[in-house]
C-alpha positions in Angstrom: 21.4 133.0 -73.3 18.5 133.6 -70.6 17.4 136.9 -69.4 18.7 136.1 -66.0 22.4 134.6 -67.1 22.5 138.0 -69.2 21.9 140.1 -66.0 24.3 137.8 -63.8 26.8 138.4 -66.5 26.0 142.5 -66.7 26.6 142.9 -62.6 29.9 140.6 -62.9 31.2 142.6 -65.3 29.9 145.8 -63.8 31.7 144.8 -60.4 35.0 143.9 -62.1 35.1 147.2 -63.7 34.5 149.5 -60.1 37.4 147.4 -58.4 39.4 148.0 -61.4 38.7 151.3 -61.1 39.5 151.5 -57.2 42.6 149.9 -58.0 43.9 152.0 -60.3 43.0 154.9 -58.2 44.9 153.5 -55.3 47.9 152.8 -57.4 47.5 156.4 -59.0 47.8 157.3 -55.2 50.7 155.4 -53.8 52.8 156.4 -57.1 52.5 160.4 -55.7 53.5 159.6 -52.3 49.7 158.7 -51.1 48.0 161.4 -51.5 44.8 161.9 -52.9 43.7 165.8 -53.8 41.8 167.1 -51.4 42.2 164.4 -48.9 44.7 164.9 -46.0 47.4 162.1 -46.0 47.3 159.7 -43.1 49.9 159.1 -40.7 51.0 155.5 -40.5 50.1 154.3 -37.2 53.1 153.4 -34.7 51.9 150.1 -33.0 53.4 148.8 -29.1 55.2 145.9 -29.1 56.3 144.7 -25.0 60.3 144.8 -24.5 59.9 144.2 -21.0 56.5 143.1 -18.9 55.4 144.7 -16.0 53.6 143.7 -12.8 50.4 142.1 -13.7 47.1 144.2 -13.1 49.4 147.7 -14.5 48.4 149.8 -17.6 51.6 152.0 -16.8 54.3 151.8 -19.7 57.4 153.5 -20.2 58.1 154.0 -24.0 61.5 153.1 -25.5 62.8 155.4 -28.4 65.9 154.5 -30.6 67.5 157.0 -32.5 69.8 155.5 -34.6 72.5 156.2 -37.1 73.8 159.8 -38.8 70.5 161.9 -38.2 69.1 163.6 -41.0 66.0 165.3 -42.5 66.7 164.4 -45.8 65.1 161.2 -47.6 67.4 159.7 -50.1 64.5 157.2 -51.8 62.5 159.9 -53.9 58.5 159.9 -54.0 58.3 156.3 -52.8 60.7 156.3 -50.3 58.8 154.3 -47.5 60.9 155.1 -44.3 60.4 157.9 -42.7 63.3 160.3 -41.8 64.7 160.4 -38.4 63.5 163.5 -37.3 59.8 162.6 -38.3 60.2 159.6 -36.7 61.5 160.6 -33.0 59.1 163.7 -33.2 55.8 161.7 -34.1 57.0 158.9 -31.4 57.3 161.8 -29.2 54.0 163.1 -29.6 52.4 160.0 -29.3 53.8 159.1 -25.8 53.0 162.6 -24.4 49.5 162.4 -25.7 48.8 158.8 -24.0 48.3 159.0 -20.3 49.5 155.6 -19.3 52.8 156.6 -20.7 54.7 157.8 -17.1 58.3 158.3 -18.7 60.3 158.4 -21.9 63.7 156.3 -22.3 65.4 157.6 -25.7 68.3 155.2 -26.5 71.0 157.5 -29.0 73.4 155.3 -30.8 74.3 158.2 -33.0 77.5 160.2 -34.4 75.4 163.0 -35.2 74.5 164.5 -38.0 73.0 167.9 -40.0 72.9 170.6 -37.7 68.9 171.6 -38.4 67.5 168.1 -38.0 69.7 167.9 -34.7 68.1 170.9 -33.5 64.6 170.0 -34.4 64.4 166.9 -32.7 66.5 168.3 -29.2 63.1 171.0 -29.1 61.3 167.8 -29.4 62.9 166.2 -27.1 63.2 169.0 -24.8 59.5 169.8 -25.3 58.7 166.4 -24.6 60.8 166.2 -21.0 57.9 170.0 -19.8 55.2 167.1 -19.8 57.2 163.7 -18.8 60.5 162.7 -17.9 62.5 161.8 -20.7 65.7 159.4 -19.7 68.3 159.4 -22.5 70.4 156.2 -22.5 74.0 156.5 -24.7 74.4 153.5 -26.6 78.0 152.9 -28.2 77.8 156.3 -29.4 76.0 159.3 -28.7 78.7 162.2 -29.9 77.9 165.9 -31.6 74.6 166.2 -33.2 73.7 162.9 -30.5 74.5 164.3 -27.5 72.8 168.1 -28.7 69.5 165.9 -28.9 70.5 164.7 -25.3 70.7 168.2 -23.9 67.2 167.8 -23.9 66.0 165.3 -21.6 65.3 165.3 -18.0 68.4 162.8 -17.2 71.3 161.4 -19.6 73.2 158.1 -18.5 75.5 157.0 -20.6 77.6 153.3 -20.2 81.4 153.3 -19.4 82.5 152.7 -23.3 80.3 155.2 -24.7 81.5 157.4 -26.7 80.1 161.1 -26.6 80.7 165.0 -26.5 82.2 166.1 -29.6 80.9 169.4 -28.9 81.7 171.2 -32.3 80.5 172.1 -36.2 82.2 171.0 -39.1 81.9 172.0 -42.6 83.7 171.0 -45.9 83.9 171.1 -49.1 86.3 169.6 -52.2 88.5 171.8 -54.0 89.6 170.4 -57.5 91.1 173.4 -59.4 94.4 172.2 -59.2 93.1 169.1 -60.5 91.6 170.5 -63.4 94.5 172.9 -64.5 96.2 169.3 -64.9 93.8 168.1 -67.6 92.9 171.0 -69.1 89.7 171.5 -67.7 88.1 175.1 -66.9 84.6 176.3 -65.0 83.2 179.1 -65.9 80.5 180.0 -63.5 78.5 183.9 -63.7 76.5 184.8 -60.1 74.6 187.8 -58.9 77.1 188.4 -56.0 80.6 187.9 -54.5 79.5 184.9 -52.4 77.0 183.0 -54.6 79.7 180.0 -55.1 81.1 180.3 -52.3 82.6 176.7 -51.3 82.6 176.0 -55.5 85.7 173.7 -55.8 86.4 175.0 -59.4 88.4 177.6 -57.8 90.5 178.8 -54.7 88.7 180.3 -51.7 89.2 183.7 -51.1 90.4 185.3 -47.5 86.9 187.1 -47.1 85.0 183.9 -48.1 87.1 181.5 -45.8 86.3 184.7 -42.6 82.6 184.2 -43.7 82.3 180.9 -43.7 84.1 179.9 -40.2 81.7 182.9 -39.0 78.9 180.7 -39.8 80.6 177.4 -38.4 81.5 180.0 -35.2 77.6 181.0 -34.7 76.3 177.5 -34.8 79.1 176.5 -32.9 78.2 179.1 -30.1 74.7 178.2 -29.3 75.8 174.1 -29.3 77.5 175.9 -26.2 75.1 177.8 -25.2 72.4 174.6 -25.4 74.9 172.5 -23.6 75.4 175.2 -20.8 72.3 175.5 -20.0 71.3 171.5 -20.1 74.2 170.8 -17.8 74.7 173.9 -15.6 78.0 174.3 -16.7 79.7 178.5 -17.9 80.3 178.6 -21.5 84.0 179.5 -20.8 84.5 176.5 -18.7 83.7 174.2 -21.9 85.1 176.1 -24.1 88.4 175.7 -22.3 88.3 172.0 -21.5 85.9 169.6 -23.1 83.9 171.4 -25.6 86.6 171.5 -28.2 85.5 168.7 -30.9 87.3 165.9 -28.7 85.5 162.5 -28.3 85.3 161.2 -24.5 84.3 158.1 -22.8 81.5 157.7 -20.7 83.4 157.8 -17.5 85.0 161.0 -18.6 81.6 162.7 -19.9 80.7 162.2 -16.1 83.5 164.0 -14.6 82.8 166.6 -16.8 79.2 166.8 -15.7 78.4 165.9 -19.1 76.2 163.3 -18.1 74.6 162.2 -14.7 75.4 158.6 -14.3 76.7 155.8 -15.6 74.9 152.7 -16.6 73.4 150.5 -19.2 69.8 150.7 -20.5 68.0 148.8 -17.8 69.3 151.6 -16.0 67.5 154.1 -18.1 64.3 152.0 -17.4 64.9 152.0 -13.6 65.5 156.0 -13.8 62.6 156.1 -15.7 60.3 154.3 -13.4 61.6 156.5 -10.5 61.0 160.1 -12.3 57.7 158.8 -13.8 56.2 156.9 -10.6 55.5 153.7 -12.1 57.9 151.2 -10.6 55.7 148.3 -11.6 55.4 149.8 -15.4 55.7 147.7 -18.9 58.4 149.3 -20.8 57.2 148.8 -24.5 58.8 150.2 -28.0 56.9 151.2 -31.0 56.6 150.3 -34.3 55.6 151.5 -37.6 53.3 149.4 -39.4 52.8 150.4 -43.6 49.9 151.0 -45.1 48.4 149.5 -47.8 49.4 152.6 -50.0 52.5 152.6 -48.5 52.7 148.7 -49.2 51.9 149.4 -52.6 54.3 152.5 -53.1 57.3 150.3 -51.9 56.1 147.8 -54.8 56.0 150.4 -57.2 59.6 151.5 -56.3 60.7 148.2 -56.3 59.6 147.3 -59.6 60.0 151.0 -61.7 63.3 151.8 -60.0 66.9 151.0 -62.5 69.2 148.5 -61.0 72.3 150.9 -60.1 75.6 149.4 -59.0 77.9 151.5 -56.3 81.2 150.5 -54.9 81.5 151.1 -51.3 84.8 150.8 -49.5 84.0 151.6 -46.7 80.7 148.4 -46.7 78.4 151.6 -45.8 79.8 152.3 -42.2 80.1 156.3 -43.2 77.2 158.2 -44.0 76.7 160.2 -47.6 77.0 163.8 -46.5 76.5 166.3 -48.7 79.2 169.4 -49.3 78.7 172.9 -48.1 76.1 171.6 -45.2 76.8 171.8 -41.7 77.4 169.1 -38.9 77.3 168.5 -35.5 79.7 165.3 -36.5 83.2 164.1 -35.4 85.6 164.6 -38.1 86.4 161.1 -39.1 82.7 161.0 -40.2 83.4 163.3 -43.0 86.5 161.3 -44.6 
């Protein structure tokens, strides 16, 4: 072999070996989540795709947001879960229509039963932080009830169709109680805390008197400033909700509005017409956004795909109630939790 066959043969190899290496290190990345010590972690970017064109010659837009199903903060797919959460989701959409100034107005569709009582809170500031700078038009999809219409008490203007269904204005909390169950097979929990209410909620035993009091104090508190959010929003007294509609019921559309629950009726180009009026822009391009993964994210997903066990569930109910977790609070109708 030549001299110069010898040296083509050295830089081959020495190239295959520095993408091997890159490889690995980006593999070595995705499999922690993408993120490299010492380096911040980039934010996927959220990309516009048109829903419906505006006049030709405008750069106006009004941004669509869908938040969709039982919100939560909690991600179910471990280190490589790809999907963001829905609270990171409507708070980074959020942020990027305030921050871009041919955004005029916001339209959030809700097509939610609710959900944990945190995340609903975080994104209604979001939401509500969002409306200070633009107007922010919430449109009720099917549903919009509990933890939904809390996030709704923060726009500018809620319209909601005829057959929505909404309000729900209430907390729930539950938990399983099997000690009857277990003093049939023979079974016994023997559990040692630090203080009278460390298992509180534990189904291995009966609730005590001063442990029930405590807890519906809790449900009571959060259940106050849903109120107090909702009062405020729709410049209706406390006592008048309390006494009528704010009592866990679900309501239609039509009554929401004779409650003053919401301020018209409608469908979602509706919402885009509101929208256009409150931001100025009636010749505006309403456009969605869209998440597109990147390539660590693309290769975390393949990771997952291929290291995670095949695990077989039985569903009855074909995954139209959510996985809620006992001993958490939610701003949820209570046919959710059953």
């Amino acid at each position: 072999m030549n001299r110069t066959a010898f040296g083509c043969l050295i830089a081959a190899l020495a190239v295959f070996l520095i993408v091997s290496i890159g490889l690995n290190v980006v593999q070595f990345a995705a499999l922690v989540g993408g993120q490299i010590p010492g380096m911040p972690q980039a934010k996927e970017p959220l990309v516009e795709k048109v829903e419906v064109a505006g006049n030709a010659g405008t750069t106006d837009k009004i941004v669509q947001l869908d938040l969709e199903g039982v919100i939560s903060s909690m991600s179910t797919g471990g280190f490589l879960e790809n999907a963001l959460t829905s609270v990171e989701v409507v708070k980074r959409s959020l942020e990027q229509a305030v921050a871009d100034n041919e955004v005029k107005a916001i339209v959030l569709r809700i097509n939610s039963p609710g959900g944990e009582v945190t995340a609903s809170d975080i994104i209604y500031a979001a939401v509500k932080k969002a409306a200070a700078v633009k107007p922010v038009v919430v449109y009720m999809d099917s549903v919009a009830a509990s933890g939904g219409y809390y996030v709704a008490c923060g726009a500018t203007k809620v319209i909601a169709s005829e057959t929505t269904l909404t309000a729900s204005i209430g907390v729930i909390m539950e938990s399983m109680n099997y000690h009857d169950l277990f003093g049939k097979v023979g079974l016994a929990s023997q559990t040692f805390t630090s203080g009278a209410f460390k298992d509180t909620l534990s189904g291995a035993r009966p609730m005590r008197e001063d442990e029930k009091a405590y807890i519906q104090g809790l449900v009571d508190t959060m259940y106050d400033r849903f109120l107090g959010i909702v009062s405020e929003a729709r410049k209706v007294p406390k006592d008048v909700l309390k006494n009528t509609v704010a009592d866990g019921r679900v309501v239609t559309g039509r009554q929401a509005l004779e409650a003053k629950l919401v301020d018209q009726i409608g469908y979602v180009e509706d919402a885009y017409a509101l929208a256009k009026e409150l931001g100025a822009a009636p010749n505006a391009t309403v456009v969605k956004y869209h998440s597109t993964p990147s390539f660590l994210s693309a290769l975390g997903m393949a990771s997952s795909k291929a290291q995670t066990p095949t695990k077989v569930e039985l569903d009855i109910t074909a995954g139209a109630m959510p996985k809620l977790q006992p001993g958490l609070m939610y701003y949820l109708p209570g046919a959710y939790l059953h």
